[in-house]
C-alpha positions in Angstrom: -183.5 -186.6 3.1 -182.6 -183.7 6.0 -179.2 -183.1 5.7 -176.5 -183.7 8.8 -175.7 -180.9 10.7 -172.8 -179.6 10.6 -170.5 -180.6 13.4 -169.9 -178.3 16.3 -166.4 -176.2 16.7 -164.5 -177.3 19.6 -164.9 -175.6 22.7 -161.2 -174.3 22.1 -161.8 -172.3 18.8 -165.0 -171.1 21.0 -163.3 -169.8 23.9 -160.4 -168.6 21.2 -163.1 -166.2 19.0 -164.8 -165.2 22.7 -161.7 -164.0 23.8 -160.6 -162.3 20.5 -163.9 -160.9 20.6 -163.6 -158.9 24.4 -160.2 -157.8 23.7 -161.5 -156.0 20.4 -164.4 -154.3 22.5 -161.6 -153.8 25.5 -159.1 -152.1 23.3 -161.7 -149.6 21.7 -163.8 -149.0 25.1 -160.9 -149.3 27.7 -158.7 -146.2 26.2 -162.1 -143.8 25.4 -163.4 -144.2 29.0 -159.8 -143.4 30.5 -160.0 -140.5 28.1 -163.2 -139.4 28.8 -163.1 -139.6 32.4 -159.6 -137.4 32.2 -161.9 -134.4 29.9 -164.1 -134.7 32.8 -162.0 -134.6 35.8 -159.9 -131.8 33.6 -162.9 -129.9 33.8 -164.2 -130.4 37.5 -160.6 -129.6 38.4 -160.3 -126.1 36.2 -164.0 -124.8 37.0 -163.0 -125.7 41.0 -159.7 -123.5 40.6 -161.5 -120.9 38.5 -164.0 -120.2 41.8 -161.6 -120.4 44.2 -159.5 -117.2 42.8 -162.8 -115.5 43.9 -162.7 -117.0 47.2 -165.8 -119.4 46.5 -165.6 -123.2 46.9 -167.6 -124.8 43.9 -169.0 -127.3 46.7 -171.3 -123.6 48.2 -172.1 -122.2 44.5 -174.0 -126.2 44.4 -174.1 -126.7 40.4 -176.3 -129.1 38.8 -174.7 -131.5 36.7 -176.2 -129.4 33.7 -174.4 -126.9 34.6 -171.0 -128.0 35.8 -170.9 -129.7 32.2 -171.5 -126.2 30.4 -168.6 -125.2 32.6 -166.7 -127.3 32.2 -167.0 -127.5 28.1 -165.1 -124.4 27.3 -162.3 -126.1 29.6 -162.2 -129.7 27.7 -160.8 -128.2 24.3 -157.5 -127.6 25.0 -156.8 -130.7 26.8 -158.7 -132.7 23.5 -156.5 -131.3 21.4 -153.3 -131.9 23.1 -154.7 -135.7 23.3 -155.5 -135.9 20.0 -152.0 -134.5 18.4 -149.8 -136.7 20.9 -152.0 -140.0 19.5 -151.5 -138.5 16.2 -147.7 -138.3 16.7 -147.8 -141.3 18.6 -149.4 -143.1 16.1 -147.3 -141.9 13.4 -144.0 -143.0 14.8 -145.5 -146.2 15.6 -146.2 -146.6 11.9 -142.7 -145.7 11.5 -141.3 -148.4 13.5 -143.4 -151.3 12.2 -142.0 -149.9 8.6 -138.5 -151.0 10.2 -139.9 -153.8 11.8 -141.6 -155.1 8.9 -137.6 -155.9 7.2 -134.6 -158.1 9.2 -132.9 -156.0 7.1 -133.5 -153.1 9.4 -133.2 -154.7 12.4 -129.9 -153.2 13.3 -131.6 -149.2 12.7 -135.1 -151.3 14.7 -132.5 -152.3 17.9 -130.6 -148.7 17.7 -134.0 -147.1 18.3 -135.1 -149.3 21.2 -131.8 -148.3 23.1 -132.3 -144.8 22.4 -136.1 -145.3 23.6 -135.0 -147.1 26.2 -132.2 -144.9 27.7 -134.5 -141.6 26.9 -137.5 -143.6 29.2 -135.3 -144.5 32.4 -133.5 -141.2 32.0 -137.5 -139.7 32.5 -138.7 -142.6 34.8 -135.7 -141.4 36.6 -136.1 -138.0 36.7 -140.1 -138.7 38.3 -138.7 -141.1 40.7 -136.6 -137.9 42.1 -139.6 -135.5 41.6 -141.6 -138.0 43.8 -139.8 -138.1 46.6 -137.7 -134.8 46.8 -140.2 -132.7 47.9 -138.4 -129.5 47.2 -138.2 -130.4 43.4 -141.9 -131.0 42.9 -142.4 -127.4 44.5 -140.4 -125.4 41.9 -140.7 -127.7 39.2 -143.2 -126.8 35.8 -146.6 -128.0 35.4 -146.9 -131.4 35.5 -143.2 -132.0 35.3 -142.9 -135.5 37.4 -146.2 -136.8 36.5 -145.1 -136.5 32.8 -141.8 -137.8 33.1 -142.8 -140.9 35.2 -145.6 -141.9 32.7 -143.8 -141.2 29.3 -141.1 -142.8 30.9 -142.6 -146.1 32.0 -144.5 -146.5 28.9 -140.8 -145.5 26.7 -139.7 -148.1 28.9 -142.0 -150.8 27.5 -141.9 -149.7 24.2 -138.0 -149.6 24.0 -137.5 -153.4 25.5 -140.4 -154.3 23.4 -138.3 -153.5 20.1 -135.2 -154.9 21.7 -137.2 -158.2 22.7 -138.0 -158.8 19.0 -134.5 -157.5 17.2 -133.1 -160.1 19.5 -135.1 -162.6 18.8 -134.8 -162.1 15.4 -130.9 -162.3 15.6 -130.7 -165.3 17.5 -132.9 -167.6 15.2 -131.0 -166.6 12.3 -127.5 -167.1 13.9 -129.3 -170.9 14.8 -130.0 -170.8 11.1 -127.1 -170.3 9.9 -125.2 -172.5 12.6 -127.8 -175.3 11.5 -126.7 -175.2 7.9 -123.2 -174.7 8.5 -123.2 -178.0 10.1 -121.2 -181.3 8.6 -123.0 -184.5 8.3 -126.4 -186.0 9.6 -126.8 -186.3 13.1 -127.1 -190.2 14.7 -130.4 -189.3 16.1 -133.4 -186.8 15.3 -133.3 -184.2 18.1 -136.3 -184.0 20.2 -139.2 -181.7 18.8 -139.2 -178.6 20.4 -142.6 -177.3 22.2 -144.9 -175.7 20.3 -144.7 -172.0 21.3 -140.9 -172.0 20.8 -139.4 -172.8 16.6 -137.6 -175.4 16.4 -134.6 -173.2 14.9 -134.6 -170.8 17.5 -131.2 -170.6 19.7 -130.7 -170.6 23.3 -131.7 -166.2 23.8 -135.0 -166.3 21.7 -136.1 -169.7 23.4 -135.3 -168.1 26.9 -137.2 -164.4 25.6 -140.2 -166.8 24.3 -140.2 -168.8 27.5 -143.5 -168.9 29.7 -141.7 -167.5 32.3 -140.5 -164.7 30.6 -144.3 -164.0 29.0 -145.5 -163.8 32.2 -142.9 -161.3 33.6 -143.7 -159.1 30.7 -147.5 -159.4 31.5 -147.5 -158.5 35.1 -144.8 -155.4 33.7 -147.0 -154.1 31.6 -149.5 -154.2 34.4 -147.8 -152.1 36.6 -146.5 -149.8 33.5 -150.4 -149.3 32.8 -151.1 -148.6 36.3 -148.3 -145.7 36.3 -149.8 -144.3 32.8 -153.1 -144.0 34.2 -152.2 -142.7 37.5 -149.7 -140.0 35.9 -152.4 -138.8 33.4 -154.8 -138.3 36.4 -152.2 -136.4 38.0 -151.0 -134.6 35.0 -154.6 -133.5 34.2 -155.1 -132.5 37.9 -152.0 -130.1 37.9 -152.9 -128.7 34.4 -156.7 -128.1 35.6 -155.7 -125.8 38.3 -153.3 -124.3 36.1 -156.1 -123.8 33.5 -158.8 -122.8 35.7 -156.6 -120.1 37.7 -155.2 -118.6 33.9 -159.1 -118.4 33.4 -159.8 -116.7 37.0 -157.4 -114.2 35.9 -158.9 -113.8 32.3 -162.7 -112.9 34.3 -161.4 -110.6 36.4 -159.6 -108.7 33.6 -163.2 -108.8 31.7 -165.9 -107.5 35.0 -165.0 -104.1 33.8 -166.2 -104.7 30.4 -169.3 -107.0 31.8 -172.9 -106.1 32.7 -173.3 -103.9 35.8 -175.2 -105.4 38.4 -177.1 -102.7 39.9 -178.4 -104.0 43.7 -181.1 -102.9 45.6 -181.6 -104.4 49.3 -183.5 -103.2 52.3 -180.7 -103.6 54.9 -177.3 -102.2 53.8 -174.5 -104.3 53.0 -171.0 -104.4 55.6 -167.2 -103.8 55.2 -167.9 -102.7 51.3 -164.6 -102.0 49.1 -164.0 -98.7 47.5 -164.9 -99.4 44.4 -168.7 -100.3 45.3 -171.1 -97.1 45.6 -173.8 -97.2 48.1 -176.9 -95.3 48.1 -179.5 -94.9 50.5 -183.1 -94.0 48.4 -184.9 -90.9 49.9 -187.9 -92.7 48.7 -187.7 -95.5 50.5 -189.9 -94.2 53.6 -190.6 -98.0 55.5 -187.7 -100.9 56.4 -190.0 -103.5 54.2 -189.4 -101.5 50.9 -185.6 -101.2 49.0 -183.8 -98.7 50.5 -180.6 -99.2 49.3 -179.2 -99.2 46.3 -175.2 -100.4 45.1 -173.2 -99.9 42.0 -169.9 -101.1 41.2 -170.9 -104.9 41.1 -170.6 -107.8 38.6 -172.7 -111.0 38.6 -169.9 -113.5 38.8 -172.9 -116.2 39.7 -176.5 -117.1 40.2 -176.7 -120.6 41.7 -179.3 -122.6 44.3 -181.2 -118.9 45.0 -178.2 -117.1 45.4 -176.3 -114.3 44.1 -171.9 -114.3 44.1 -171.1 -110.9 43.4 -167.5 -109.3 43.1 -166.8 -105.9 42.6 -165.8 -104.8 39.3 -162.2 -103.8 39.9 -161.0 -107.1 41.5 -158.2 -106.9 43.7 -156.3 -110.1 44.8 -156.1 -109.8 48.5 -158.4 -107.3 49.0 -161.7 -107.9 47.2 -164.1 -110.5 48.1 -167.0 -112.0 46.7 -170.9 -110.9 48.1 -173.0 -113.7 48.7 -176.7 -112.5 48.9 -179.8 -114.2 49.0 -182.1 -114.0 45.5 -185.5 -113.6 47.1 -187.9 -111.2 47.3 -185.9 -108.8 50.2 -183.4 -107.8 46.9 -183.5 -106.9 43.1 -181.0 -106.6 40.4 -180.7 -104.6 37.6 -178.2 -105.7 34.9 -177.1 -102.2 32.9 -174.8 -103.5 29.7 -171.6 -101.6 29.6 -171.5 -99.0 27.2 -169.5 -98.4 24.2 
């Protein structure tokens, strides 16, 4: 005897654990590509700033992908590890507030917290607003000053009216509870089920904040909140990049002294040299084909697409610049390491 199969789900339970289903794999995959892609652009960002203190646009030095992830490695950690200690923090306070949450007998310490979130996030939102369109504050402000304030303020925003939305809720169905039981004798008629997303003891405010209506509001706000989160930590890591990347210019050109000389020999001399470079012409050198000169003073600052970026080793914003010279056979280097 074959036993029956077992009867299908309907489609509705179907579509309900496909959908459960992609917004598991969205929440994990959304947040670590927007993360990723911000370590990247961090790094692009810092290594472009870090070239251009030198006078070199990274778009001429022509990196491989290789290589503009090696430079841009070094650059990620500080940014990773800002990230990961605000979702630490984040995620401990969160924690925090479903503690409250978890009571009504907290709800009055729950709905103080919301207003204070709320009232710190439109005090910030505010404060980005007038960032963004006073031009002269976003010139003398910090780093990242309005980009940070709109961002942590939208999302304080949500998170604030969030927690008020359920405190007050919460309130209203038990003042309906207790109005319900408060009440003398039977009613002549049973009162008409309420719909199905909306308790039947729930008063007037929590079946208004329950409301389709009012769902849909909250989607399309949180929406536009995730919109300004994203585009504020783009900008945010674009005005720390730079930052980084020029604090990093400065740090190489503290270190050419201490670097590996790079002794140059070409057979045409080089133009307009600074001070600091030493140029010698070789009494050997007897023809034009063979090396006749030779330069000291010099630091490798890069070796990219056949071509050497030198800077001399006393750099001097203003008045150095960087040496561009082709690596073929008409030069040759000689890397002497500094001694102790």
């Amino acid at each position: 005897m074959t036993p029956e199969p077992e009867p299908e789900p309907p489609a509705s339970l179907l579509e309900g654990q496909v959908r459960e289903r992609l917004w598991a794999v969205a929440n994990v995959v959304a947040p670590t590509t927007v993360v990723t892609t911000l370590l990247f652009y961090f790094g692009y960002v810092a290594t472009t700033a870090r070239f251009r203190y030198f006078g070199v646009y990274l778009d001429m030095v022509d990196l491989s992908l290789q290589e503009m992830l090696l430079y841009g490695v070094e650059v990620v950690y500080p940014p990773l590890t800002i990230v990961a200690i605000a979702f630490l923090l984040i995620t401990a306070a969160h924690t925090g507030v479903r503690w409250m949450m978890a009571s009504p007998d907290r709800d009055a310490v729950t709905g103080w917290v919301g207003l204070f979130v709320v009232i710190a996030g439109l005090l910030a939102f505010t404060r980005g607003i007038v960032g963004l369109l006073v031009p002269e504050v976003a010139r003398t402000e910090g780093i990242a000053r309005t980009p940070l304030s709109l961002g942590c303020g939208a999302l304080a925003l949500a998170y604030g009216l969030w927690l008020l939305r359920v405190v007050a809720v919460r309130w209203d169905r038990r003042r309906a509870e207790r109005d319900d039981s408060g009440g003398t004798g039977a009613p002549d008629e049973e009162p008409a089920a309420a719909p199905p997303t909306v308790p039947a003891n729930a008063g007037e405010l929590a079946t208004w904040l329950e409301s389709p209506a009012v769902t849909r509001l909250n989607r399309h706000a949180l929406a536009w909140v995730a919109v300004i989160v994203v585009a504020g930590s783009f900008w945010t890591a674009n005005s720390f990049a730079a930052a980084y990347g020029r604090g990093r210019a400065l740090d190489d050109a503290e270190s050419l002294p201490n670097r590996p000389e790079a002794v140059l020999y070409t057979k045409e001399p080089l133009r307009d040299l600074p001070a600091a470079v030493q140029e010698t012409e070789l009494p050997d050198a007897d023809d034009k084909e063979s090396l006749r000169f030779r330069y000291r003073g010099l630091r490798l600052l890069v070796e990219s697409n056949a071509r050497l970026f030198l800077v001399p080793a006393q750099w001097v914003t203003g008045d150095s610049r960087t040496f561009v010279i082709p690596y073929d056979d008409s030069v040759r280097v000689d890397l002497v390491p500094r001694r102790r």
